[in-house]
BADRENMI-260594 format. One line per 2 residues: number of its first residue (from 1); their letters; for each residue x, y, z of C-alpha. Coordinates in nm, 4 decimals, m for minus. Layout:
BEGIN
NUM = a = X:Y:Z; ...
END
This chain:
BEGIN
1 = xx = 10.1802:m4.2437:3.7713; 10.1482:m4.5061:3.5067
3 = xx = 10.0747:m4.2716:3.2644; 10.3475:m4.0459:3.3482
5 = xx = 10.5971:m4.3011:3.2987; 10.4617:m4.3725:2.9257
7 = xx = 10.4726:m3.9809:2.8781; 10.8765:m3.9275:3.0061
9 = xx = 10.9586:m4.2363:2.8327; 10.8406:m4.1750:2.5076
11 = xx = 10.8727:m3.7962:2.5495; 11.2542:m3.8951:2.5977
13 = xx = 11.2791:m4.1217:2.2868; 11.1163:m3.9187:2.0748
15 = xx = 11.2917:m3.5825:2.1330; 11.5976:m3.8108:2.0880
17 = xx = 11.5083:m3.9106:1.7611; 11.4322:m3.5783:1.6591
19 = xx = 11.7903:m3.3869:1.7631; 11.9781:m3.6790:1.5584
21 = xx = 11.7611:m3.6387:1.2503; 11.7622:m3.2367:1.2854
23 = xx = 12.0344:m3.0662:1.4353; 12.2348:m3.0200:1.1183
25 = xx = 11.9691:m2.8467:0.9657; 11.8942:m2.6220:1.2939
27 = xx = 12.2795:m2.5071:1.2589; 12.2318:m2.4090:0.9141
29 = xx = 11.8852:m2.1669:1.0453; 12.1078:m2.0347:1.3736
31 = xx = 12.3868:m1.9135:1.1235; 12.1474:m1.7524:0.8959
33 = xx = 11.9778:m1.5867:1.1783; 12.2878:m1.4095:1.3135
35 = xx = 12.4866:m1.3123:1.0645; 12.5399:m0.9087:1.1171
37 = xx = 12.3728:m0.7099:0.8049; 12.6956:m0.6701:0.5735
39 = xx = 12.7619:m0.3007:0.4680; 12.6640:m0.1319:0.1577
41 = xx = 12.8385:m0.2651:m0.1302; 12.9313:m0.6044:0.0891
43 = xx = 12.7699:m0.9632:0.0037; 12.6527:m1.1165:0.2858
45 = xx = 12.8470:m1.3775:0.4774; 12.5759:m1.6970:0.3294
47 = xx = 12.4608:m1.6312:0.0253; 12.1874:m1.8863:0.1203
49 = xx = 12.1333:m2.2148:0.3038; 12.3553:m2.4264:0.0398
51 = xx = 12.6449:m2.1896:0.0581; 12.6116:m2.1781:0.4695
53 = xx = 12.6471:m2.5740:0.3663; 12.9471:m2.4955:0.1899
55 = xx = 13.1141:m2.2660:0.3951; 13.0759:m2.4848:0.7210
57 = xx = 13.1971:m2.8375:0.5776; 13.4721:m2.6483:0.4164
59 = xx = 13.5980:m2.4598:0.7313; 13.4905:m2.7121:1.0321
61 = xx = 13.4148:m3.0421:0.8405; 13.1184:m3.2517:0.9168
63 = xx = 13.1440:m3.1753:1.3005; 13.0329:m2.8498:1.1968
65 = xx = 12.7008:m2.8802:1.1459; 12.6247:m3.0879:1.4766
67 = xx = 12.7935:m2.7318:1.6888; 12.6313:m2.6746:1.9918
69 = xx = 12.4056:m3.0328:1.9844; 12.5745:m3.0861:2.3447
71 = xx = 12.3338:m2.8946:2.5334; 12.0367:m2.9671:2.3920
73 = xx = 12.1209:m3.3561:2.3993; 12.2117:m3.3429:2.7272
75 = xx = 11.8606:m3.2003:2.8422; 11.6536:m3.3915:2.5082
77 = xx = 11.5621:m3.6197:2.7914; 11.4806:m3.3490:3.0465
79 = xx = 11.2807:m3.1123:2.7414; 11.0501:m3.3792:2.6071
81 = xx = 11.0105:m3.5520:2.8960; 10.8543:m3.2234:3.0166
83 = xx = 10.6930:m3.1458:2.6993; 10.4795:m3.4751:2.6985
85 = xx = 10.4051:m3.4758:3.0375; 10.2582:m3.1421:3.0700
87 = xx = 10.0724:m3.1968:2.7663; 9.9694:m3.5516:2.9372
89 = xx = 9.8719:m3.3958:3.2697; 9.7061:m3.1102:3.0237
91 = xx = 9.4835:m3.3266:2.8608; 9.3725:m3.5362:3.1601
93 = xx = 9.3029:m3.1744:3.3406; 9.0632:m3.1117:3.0424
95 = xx = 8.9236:m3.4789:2.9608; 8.5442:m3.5058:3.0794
97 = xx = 8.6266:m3.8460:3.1783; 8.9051:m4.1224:3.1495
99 = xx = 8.9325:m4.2418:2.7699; 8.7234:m3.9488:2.6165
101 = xx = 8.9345:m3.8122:2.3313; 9.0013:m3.4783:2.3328
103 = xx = 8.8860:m3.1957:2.0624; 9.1523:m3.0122:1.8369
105 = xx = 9.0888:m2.6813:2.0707; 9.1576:m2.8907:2.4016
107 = xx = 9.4203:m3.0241:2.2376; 9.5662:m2.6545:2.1807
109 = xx = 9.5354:m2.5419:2.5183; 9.7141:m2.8992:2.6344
111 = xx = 10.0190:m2.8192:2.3933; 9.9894:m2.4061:2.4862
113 = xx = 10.0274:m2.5569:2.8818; 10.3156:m2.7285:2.7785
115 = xx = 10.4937:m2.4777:2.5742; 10.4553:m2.2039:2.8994
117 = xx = 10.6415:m2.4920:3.1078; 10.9282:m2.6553:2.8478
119 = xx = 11.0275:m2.2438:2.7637; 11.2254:m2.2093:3.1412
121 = xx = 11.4087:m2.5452:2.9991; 11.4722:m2.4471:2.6284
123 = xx = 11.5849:m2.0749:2.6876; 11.9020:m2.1783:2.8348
125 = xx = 11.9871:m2.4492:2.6550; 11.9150:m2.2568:2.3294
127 = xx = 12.1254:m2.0051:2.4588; 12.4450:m2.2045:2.4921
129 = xx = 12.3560:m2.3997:2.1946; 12.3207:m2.0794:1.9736
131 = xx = 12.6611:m1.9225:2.1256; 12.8267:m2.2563:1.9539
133 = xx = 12.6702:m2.3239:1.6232; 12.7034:m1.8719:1.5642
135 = xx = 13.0413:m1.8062:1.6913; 13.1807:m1.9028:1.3027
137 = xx = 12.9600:m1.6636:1.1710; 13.0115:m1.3698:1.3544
139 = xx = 13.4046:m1.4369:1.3617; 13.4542:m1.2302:1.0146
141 = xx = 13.2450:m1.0053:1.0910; 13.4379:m0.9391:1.4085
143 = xx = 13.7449:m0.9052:1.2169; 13.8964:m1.1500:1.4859
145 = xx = 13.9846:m1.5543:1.4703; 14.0235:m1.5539:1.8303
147 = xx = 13.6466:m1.5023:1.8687; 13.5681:m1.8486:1.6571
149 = xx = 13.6754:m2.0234:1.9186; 13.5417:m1.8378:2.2360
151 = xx = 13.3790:m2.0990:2.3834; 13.5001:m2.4716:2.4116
153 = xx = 13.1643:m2.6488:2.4459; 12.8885:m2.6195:2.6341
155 = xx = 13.0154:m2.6318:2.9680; 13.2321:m2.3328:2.8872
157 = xx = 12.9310:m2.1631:2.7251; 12.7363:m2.1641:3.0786
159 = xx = 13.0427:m2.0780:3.2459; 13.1310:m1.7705:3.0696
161 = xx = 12.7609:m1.6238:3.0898; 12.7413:m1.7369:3.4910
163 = xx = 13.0529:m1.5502:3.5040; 13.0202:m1.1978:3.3296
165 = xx = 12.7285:m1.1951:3.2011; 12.5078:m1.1336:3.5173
167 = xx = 12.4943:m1.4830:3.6712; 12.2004:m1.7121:3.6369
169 = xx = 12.0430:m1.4588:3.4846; 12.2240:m1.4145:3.1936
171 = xx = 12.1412:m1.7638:3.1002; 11.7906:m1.6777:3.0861
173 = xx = 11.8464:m1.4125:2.7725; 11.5935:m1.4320:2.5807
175 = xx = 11.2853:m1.5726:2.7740; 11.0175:m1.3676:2.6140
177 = xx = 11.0550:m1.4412:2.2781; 11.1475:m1.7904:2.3703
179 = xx = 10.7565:m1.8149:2.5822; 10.6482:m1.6316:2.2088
181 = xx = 10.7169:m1.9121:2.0527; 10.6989:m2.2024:2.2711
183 = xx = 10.3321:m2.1171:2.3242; 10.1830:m2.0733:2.0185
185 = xx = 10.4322:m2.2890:1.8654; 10.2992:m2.6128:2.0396
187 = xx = 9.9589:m2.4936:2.0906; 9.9533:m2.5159:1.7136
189 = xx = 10.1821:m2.8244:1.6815; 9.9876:m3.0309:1.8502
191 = xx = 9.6389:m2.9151:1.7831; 9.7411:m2.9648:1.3993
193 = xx = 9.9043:m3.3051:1.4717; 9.5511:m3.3893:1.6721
195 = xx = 9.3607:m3.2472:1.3374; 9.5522:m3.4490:1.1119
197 = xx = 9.5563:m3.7398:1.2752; 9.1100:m3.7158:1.3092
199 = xx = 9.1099:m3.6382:0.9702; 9.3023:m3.9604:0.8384
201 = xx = 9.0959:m4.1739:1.1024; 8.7801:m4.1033:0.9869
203 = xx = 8.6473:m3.9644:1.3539; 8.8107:m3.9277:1.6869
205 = xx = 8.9220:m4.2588:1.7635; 9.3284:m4.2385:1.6117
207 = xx = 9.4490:m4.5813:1.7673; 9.4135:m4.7704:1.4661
209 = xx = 9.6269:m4.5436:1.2379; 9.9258:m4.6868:1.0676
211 = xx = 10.3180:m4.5496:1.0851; 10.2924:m4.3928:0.7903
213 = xx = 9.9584:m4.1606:0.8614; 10.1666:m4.0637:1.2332
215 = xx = 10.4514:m3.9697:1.0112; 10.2579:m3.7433:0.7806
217 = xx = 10.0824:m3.5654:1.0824; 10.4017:m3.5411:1.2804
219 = xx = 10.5747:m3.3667:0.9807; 10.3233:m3.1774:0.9109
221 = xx = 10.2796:m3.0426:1.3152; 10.6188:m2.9714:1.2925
223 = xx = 10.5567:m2.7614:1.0152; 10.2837:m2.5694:1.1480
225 = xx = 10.5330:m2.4618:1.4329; 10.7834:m2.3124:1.2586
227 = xx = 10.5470:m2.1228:1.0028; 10.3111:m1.9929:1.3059
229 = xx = 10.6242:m1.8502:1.4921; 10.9514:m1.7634:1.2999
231 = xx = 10.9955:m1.4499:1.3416; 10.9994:m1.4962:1.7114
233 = xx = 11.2704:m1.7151:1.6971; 11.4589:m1.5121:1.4949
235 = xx = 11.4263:m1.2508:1.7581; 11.5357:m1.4862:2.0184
237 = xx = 11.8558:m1.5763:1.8516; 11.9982:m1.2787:1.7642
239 = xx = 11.9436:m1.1170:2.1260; 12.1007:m1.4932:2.2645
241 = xx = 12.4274:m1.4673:2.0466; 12.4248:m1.0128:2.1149
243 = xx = 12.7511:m0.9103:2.3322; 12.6962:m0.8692:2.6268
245 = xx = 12.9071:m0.5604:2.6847; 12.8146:m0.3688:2.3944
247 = xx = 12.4549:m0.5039:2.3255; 12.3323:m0.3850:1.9952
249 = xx = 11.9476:m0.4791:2.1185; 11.7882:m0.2819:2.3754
251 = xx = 11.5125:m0.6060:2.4172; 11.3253:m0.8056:2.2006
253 = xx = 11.0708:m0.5421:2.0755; 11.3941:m0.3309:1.9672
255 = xx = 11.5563:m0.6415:1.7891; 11.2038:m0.6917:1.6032
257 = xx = 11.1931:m0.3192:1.4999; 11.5618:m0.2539:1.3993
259 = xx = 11.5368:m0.5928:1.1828; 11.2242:m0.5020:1.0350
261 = xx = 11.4035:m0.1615:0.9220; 11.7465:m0.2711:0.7934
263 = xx = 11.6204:m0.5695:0.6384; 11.2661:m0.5624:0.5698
265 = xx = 11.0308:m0.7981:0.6284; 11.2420:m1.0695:0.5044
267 = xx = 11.4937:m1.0204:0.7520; 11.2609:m1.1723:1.0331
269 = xx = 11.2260:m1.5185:0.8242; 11.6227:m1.5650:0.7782
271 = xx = 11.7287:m1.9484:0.7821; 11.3227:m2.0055:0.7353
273 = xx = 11.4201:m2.3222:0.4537; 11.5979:m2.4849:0.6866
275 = xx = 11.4021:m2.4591:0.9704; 11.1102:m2.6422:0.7406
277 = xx = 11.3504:m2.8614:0.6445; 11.4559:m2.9889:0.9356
279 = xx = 11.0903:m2.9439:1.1037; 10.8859:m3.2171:0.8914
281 = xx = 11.1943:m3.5035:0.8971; 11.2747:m3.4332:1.2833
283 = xx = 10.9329:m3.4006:1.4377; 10.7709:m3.6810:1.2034
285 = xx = 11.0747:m3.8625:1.3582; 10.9929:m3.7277:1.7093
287 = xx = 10.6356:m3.8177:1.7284; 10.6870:m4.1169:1.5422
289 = xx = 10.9113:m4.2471:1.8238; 10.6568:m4.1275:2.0654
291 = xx = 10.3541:m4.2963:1.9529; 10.5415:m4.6226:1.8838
293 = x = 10.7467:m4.6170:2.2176
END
């Protein structure tokens, strides 16, 4: 149980560390993501990450960039908690015996393990949180200023989807791309992070290594998430923030193909700068906290 404690603990300061340093740049990816494909002729909404900058300090002021970071906050303890644990429990599961370090591959499977059980936690949370930060966006395009503000915060967000949008369910939009990427995602996150961190130490023992070397891995993990998996996510947002009542996704295989064919290829990697941006500050933050809590 000891070890348990240590995990939701630092699991809980760590994912804490990560929203705060993060989120802004996570708003910035969600609005890229689901801004509708502008007709012929028509700029886009964002011309690009800076002007999605622009656009959101100039319309909603600083506050705008931290949209939606009530949900996720409220369950940062709950998500990491469970990430670290799993991925605890994982690696004692697959340890020959107590203190053996484990090998990048077990080390894969331990953060695959975890991603399978934090992806029930982070689908609806990502839901309500993607509702908020994209609800600017896709006012314009609506042609309506009533929709900008068509949810009041997160409580309102889960109450509007538990209402007409098929209960409990409906909070649970978007599960399968959200298991695509949790998966592979922190199967690769932390088998990098476990690689890095062997590499710098010279051989498997990693408890002498300084801040600065768990900085470098962590940003660096965090990296290797986002590039293994981004079109996944961008699939899950755009089916999250779809209406309800007049869905223009049939699923997530549908999303994938009718992106791939009115944008291209670069369609599925919208928002992708700011994702890395934010991934090698906030999880070099993240397991940072971790290690030194």
């Amino acid at each position: 149980m000891g070890d348990v404690a240590k995990d939701l603990t630092s699991g809980t300061v760590g994912g804490a560390a990560q929203l705060i340093v993060g989120h802004p740049f996570d708003t910035i990816k969600v609005k890229l993501q689901s801004q509708p494909v502008p007709l012929p002729g028509q700029p886009p909404k964002y011309a690009g990450a800076m002007d999605a900058v622009k656009q959101t300090l100039a319309a909603e002021g600083p506050r705008g960039l931290y949209k939606g970071m009530g949900a996720p906050l409220a369950t940062v303890a709950a998500f990491n908690a469970l990430l670290f644990t799993v991925r605890g429990q994982m690696e004692s599961f697959l340890r020959s015996e107590p203190g053996v370090p484990l090998t990048v591959n077990q080390q894969v499977i331990a953060g695959a393990g975890a991603g399978v059980a934090v992806s029930f936690l982070a689908c609806p949370t990502e839901l309500i949180k993607c509702r908020l930060q994209a609800q600017s966006a896709l006012a314009v395009d609506a042609g309506s200023a009533g929709v900008a503000v068509k949810y009041g915060g997160p409580m309102d967000v889960a109450k509007q989807v538990l209402r007409s949008e098929g209960g409990a369910r409906g909070l649970f939009k978007g599960l399968v791309p959200t298991l695509a990427r949790e998966v592979p995602g922190n199967a690769a996150m932390f088998g990098v992070y476990e690689a890095l961190k062997q590499y710098m130490a010279g051989g498997t023992d990693t408890s002498k290594l300084g801040r600065g070397s768990l900085i470098v891995a962590g940003g660096l993990a965090g990296a290797s998430f986002w590039s293994s998996v981004y079109p996944t996510d961008v699939v899950k947002s755009v089916l999250q923030v779809d209406d309800y009542k007049n869905p223009k996704y049939k699923g997530s295989m549908h999303a994938f193909r009718s992106i791939l064919a009115s944008e291209g290829v670069k369609g599925l990697y919208k928002g992708f700068g700011p994702a890395m941006a934010r991934s090698i500050p906030a999880n070099a933050a993240c397991f940072l906290a971790y290690e030194v809590t």
